[in-house]
C-alpha positions, 0 to 999 in steps of 0.5 A: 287469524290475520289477513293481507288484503290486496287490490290491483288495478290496470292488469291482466287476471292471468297475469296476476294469477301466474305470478302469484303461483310463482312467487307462492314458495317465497310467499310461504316462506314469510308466512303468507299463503294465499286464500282467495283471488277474486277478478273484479265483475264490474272493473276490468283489469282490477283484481283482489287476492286475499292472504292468509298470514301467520304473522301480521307484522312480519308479511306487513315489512316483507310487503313494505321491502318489496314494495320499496325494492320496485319503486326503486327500479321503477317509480311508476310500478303498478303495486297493490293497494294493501289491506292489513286485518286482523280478526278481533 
């Protein structure tokens, strides 16, 4: 089973929640649900999502697309950190 681990930093919990839920059919569609959403206790502002993909490669260039897509329309965008893991 493989994962993609997120880290986000310098948002709003419900913000990140919200949007998540939104773009979960695209999510899906790429094979990615999502498993677990955590809220940093000892870091306000920083969250941490967890999810479950069906392929590693895949999720790993729809992230990296996204990722390039807003840093066109803005360098300064706030992304997540991401994690790739793989069960061994």
């Amino acid at each position: 089973m493989d994962y993609v681990l997120a880290r986000l930093t310098g948002v709003d919990c419900a913000t990140v929640k919200a949007l998540l839920k939104e773009h979960a059919p695209v999510h899906a569609g790429q094979g990615m649900f999502l498993q677990h959403f955590w809220q940093n206790t000892d870091v306000a502002g920083e969250v941490q999502f967890l999810f479950r993909v069906d392929n590693l490669e895949r999720a790993k260039a729809f992230i990296v697309r996204n990722h390039a897509d807003a840093r066109k329309q803005n360098p300064e965008a706030n992304l997540p950190q991401m994690t790739y893991l793989s069960e061994t």
